[in-house]
KOLKE-146440 format. One line per field, with one value per residue (C-alpha): x, z, y. Coordinates in pm, 1 decimal, decimal comma, padded with zeros to 6 digits. Each point is the difference from the previous one (the first is absolute). Layout:
N
c1: [X_...]
c3: [Z_...]
c2: [Y_...]
//
This chain:
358
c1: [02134,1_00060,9_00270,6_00219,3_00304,6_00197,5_00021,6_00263,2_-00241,5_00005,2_00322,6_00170,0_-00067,7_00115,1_-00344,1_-00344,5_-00270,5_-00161,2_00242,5_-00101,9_-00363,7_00116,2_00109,3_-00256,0_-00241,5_00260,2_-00261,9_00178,5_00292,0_00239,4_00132,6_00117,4_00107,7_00358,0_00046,5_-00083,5_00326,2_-00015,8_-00178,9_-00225,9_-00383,8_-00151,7_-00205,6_-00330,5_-00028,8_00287,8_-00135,2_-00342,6_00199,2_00193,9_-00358,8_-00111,6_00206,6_00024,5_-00370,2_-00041,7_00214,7_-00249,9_00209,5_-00045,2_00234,5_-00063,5_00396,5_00247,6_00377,3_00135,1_-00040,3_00348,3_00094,5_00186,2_00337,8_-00045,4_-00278,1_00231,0_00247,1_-00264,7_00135,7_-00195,5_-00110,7_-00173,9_-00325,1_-00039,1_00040,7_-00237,1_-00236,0_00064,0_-00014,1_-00373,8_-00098,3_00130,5_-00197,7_-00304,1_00035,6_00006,4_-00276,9_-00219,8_00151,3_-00142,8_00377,0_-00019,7_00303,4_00371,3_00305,5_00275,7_00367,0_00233,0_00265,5_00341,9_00170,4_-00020,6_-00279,0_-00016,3_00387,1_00153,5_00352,5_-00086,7_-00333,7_00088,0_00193,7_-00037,0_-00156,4_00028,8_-00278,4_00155,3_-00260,4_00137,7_-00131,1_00056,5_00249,3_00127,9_00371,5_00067,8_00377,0_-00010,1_-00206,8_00312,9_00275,3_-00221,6_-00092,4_-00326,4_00132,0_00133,6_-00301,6_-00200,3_00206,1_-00041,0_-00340,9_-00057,3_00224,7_-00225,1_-00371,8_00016,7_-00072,8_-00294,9_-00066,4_-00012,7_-00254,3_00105,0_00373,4_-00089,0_00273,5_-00043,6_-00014,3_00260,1_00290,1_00000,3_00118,6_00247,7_-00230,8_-00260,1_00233,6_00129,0_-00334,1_-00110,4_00374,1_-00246,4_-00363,5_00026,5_-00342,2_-00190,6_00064,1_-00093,2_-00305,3_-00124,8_00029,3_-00248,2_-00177,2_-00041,1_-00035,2_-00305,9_-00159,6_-00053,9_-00074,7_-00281,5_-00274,5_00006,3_00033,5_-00278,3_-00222,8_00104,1_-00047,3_00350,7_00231,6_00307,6_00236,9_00368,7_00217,4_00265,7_00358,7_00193,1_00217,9_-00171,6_00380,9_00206,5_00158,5_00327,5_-00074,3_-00318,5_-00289,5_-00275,6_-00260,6_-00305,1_00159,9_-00152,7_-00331,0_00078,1_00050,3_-00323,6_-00186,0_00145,9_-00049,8_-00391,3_-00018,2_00210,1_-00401,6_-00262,1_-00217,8_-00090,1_00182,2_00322,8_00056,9_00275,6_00114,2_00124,1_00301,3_00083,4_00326,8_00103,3_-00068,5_00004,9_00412,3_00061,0_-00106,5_-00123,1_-00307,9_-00238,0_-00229,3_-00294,1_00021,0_00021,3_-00293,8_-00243,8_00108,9_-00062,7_-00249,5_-00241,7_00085,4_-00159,2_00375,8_00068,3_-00057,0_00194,8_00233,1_00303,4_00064,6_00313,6_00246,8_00359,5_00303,5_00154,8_00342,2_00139,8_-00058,7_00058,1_-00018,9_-00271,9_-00125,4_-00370,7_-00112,2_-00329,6_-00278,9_-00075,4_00047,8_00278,0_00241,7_00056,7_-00050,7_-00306,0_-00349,4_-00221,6_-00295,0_00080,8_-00052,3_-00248,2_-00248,1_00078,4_-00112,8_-00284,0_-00081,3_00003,3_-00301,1_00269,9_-00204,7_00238,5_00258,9_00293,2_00255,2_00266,4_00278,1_00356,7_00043,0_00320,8_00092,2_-00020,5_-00110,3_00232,7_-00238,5_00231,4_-00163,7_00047,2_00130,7_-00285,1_-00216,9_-00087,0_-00291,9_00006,3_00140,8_-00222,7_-00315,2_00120,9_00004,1_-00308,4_-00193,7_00225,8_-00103,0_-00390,0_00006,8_00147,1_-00365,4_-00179,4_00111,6_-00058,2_-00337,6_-00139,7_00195,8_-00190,7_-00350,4_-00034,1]
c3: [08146,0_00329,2_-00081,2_00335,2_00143,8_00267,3_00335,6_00279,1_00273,2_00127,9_00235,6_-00289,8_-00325,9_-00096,2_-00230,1_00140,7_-00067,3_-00092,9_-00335,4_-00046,2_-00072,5_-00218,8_-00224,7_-00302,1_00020,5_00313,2_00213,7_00220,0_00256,7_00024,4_00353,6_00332,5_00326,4_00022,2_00393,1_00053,3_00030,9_-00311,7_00201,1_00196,6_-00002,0_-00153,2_00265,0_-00128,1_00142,3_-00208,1_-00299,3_00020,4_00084,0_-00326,2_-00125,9_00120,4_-00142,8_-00365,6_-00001,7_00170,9_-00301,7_-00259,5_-00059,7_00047,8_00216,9_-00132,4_-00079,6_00194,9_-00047,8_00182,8_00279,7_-00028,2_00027,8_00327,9_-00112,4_00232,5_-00264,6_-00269,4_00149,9_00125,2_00369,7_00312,3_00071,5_-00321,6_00138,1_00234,5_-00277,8_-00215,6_00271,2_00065,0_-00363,4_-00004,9_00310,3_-00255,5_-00292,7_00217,7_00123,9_-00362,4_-00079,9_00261,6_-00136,1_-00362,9_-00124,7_-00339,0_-00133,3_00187,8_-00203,3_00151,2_-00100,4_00078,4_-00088,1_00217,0_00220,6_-00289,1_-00096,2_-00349,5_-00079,1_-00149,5_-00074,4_-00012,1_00113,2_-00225,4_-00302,6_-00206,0_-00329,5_-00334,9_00104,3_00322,0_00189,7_00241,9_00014,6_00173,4_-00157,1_-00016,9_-00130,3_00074,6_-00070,8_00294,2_00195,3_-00035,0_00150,8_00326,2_00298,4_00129,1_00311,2_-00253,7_-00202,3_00327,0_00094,9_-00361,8_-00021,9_00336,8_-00112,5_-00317,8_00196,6_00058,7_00380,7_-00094,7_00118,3_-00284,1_-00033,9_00032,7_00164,0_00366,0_00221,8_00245,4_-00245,2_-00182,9_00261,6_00002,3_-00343,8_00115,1_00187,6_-00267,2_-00279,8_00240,7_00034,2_-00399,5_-00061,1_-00050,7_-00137,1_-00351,7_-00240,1_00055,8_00359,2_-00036,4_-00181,3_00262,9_00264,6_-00233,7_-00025,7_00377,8_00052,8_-00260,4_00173,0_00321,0_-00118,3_-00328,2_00211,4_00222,1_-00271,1_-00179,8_00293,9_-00006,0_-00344,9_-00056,8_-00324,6_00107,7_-00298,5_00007,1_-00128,2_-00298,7_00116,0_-00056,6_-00221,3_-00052,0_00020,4_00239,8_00220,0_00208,3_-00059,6_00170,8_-00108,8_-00217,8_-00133,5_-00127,2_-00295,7_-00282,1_-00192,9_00083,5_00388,9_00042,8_-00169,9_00287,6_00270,0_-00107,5_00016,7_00299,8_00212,9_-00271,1_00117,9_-00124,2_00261,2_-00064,3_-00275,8_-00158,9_00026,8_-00406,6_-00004,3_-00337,3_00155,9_00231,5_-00260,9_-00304,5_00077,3_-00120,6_-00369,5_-00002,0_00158,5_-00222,9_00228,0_-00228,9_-00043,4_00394,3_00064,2_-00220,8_00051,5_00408,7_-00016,6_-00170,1_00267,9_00198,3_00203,4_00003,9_00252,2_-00050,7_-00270,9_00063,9_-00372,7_-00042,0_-00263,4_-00050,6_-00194,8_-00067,7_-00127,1_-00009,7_00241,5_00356,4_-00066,1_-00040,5_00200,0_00048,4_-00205,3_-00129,7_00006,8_-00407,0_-00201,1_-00234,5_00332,8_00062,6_-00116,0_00114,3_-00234,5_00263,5_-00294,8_-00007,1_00397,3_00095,3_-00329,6_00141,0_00377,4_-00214,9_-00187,5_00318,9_00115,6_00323,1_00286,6_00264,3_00119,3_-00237,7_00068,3_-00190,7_00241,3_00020,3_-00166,3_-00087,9_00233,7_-00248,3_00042,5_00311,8_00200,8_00264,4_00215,1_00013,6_-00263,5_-00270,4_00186,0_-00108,0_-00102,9_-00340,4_-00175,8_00171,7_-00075,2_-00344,2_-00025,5_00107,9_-00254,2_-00270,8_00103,5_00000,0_-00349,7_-00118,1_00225,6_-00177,5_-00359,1_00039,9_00145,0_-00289,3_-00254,6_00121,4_-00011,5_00409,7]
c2: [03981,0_00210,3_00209,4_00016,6_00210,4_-00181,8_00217,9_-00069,4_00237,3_00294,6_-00069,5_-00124,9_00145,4_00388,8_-00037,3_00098,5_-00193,8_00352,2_00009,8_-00378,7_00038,7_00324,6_-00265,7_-00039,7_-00378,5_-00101,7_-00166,5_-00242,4_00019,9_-00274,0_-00000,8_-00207,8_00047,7_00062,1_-00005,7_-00357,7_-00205,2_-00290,5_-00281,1_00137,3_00031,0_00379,8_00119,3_00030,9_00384,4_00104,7_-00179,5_00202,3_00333,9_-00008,0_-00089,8_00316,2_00204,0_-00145,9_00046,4_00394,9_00058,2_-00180,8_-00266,5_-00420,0_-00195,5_-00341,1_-00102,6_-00025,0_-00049,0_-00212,5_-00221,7_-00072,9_-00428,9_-00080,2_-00131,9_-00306,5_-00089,8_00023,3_-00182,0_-00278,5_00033,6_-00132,9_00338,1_00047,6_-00148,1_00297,6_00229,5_-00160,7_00027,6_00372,7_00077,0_-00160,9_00225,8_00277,7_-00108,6_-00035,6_00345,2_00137,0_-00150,0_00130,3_00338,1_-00055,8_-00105,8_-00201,8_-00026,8_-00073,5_00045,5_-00211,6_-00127,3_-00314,8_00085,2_-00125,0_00282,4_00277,2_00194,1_00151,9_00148,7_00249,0_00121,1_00302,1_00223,1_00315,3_-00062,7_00321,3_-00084,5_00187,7_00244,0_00080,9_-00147,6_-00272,1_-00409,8_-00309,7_-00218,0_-00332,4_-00142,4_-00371,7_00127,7_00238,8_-00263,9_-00254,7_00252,1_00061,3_-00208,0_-00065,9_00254,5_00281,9_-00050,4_00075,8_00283,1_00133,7_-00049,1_00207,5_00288,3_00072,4_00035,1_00319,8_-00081,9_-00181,9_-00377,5_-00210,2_-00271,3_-00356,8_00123,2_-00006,9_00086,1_-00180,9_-00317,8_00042,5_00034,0_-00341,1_-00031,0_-00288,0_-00168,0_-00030,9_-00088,2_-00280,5_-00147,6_00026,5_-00185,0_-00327,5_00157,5_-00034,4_00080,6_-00322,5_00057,8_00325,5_-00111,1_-00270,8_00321,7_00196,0_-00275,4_-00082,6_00420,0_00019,7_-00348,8_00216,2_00300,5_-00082,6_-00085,4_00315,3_00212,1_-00154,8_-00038,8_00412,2_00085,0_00076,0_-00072,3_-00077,8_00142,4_-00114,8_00254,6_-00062,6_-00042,5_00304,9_-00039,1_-00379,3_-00118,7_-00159,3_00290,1_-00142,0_-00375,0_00059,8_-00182,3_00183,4_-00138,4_00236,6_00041,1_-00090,8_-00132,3_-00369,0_00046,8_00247,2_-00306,7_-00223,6_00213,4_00095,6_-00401,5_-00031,8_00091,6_00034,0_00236,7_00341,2_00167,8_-00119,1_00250,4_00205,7_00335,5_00106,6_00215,9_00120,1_00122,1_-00249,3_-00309,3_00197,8_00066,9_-00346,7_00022,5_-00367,1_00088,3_00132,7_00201,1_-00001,5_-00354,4_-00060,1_00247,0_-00126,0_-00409,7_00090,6_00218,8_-00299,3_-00211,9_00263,6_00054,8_00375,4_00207,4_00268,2_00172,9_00256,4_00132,3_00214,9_00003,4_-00084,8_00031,9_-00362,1_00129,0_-00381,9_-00339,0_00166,6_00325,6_00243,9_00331,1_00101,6_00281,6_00202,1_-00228,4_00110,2_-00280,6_00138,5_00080,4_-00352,3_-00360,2_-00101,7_00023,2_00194,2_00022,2_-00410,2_00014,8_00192,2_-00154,9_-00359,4_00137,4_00140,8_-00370,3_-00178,8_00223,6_00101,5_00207,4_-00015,9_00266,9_00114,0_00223,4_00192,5_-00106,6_00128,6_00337,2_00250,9_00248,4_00340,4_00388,2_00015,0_-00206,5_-00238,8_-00269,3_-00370,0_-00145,2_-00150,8_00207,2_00352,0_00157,4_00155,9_-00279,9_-00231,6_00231,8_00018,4_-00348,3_-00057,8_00239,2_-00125,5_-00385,5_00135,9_00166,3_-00342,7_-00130,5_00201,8_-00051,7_-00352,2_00033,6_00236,3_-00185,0_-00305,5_00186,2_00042,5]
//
């Protein structure tokens, strides 16, 4: 596996890429461009800068997160064709850049949520959070508002600005998208995009729904082991993969993540695996917490041995972290919980691999 630390760039992210490779066996960066507007094409010459300087800092730039989905495409509008088309310019020009893997999400309006982005856990550290009870006494504007109040003046991924003043707007026009709609729009996205990204070398790797619940009666439907089988089989073609999130899928307990890794990773599906841990208190609610197996409820021996079994090479990374030591930034984001992840996830690696004579 490539153990990888997502990277926002240099104009947005309080964390050099200096203190990144500091980080013992990190070898990969996980990063995008975050001044293209959703829709349009990456310029190849920006691609190949943030290239550049991944790799004058040792590192490899081979996955990127994300080339965010249009919301016309979700919503199967008229205009979708256009940004189908753009988003194959955008594919092509990663691949000319060496890119191998592209993390991506569809899910309606909302990005991954939160109720809160620093609830103060027993250790006095702070963690993203999640209450479905909270959730029901908000609207989708307060939650906006609320979710913009806790970044620390950082711009969160997935919560674009510019997007999501329009809250009314989109909600209007997913009143009559329900999941098999929803399905037949992934369906007609992944139709034009597949052959680019195979002609490209490029695993496309659909990201988990976050939570993998409905949010506002919006539809959401990477959820769970039976709807990753149908959407693997929606193209079938090895680049029309899956991104594993231990966190994002892992919040609903009926998804056994060891089960889902090693029943997708012999259908030769995953392309990419975020492993972090959380603490399911009950059905809706749980916060993120150390990524050491005993701080939450998720088996991250269980995980990282059934990444091992399926003989996974590709990029893994330890995700959201706590914010703790003092250290502020955006929210999921810091560095020492995030480096401490990552060693934590590679002495689990390493274990496994002597245990198993390698």
């Amino acid at each position: 596996m490539i153990m990888s630390f997502r990277w926002y760039g240099k104009q947005h992210d309080s964390i050099p890429l200096q203190y990144i490779r500091q980080i013992p066996g990190m070898r990969g960066i996980v990063g995008a461009l975050f001044d293209v507007p959703v829709g349009e094409v990456w310029p190849l010459e920006k691609i190949l800068e943030l290239k550049r300087e991944v790799e004058e800092q040792g590192l490899l730039l081979e996955t990127i997160e994300s080339v965010n989905v249009h919301e016309d495409i979700k919503l199967g509008l008229p205009s979708r064709d256009q940004y189908i088309e753009n988003y194959v310019k955008t594919l092509r020009h990663l691949g000319k850049a060496g890119i191998k893997v592209v993390c991506y999400n569809f899910m309606p309006v909302f990005d991954w949520l939160r109720t809160d982005l620093a609830k103060v856990l027993s250790d006095g550290s702070n963690a993203l959070s999640f209450d479905e009870t909270v959730l029901r006494g908000l609207t989708p504007e307060t939650l906006v508002e609320e979710m913009y109040k806790g970044s620390n003046g950082f711009e969160l991924p997935g919560w674009e600005k510019s997007r999501l003043k329009e809250l009314q707007r989109l909600f209007a026009l997913y009143k009559d998208i329900d999941e098999e709609r929803l399905f037949e729009n992934l369906r007609y996205f992944l139709q034009g995009i597949i052959p680019a990204a195979e002609e490209c070398g490029i695993k496309m790797a659909i990201h988990p729904d976050d939570p993998p619940w409905s949010i506002f009666g919006l539809p959401r439907i990477v959820t769970s082991k039976k709807n990753l089988e149908r959407i693997v089989n929606l193209v079938d073609s090895p680049s029309n993969g899956l991104t594993l999130c231990t966190g994002s899928l892992g919040s609903n307990p009926e998804n056994n993540m060891p089960e889902i890794i090693r029943y997708f990773g012999k259908l030769g599906r995953v392309a990419f695996g975020h492993v972090r841990n959380i603490q399911i208190h009950k059905p809706g609610l749980f916060n993120e917490t150390a990524h050491k197996a005993a701080e939450g409820s998720q088996d991250m021996y269980e995980i990282m041995k059934a990444f091992y079994d399926i003989g996974f090479t590709g990029p893994i990374r330890p995700d959201h972290g706590r914010m703790i030591w003092g250290e502020t930034g955006r929210p999921g984001y810091g560095l020492y919980d995030r480096a401490l992840g990552a060693n934590y996830l590679q002495g689990l690696w390493d274990a496994i691999c002597r245990q198993e004579g390698r």
